[in-house]
C-alpha positions, 0 to 999 in steps of 0.5 A: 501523487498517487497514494496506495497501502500494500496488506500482506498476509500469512496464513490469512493473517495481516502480516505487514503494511507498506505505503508507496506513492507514484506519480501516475497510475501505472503498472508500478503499483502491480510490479511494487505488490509482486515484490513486496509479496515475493521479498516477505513470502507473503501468501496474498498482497492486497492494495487499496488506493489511499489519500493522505489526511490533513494533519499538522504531522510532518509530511510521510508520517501524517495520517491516511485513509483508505479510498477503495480496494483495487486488488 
């Protein structure tokens, strides 16, 4: 499972986070920031492919950490 962060901003302002995971890397990810951009009005989508971190948290709400920046 494929992990990447959606960073959306305002105004050059860090307005909201979004995670969301796919199977494979694909368009998928490109078409989810589009969305997420257009549903909030956010002026810029950034997205970083992300890795979860062993936690003793249920699985969802553990910790992540960010691997790189794709866009």
């Amino acid at each position: 499972m494929l992990l990447f962060v959606l960073e959306g901003f305002k105004n050059g302002k860090n307005e909201g986070l979004k995670l969301v995971e796919f199977t494979f890397a694909g368009k998928g990810v490109i078409e989810e920031a589009s969305r997420y951009k257009a549903e909030n009005k956010f002026d810029e989508v950034r997205i970083y492919e992300a890795q979860w971190v062993e936690t003793t948290q249920p699985v969802g709400f553990g910790e992540y950490k960010i691997i790189k920046q794709i866009s």
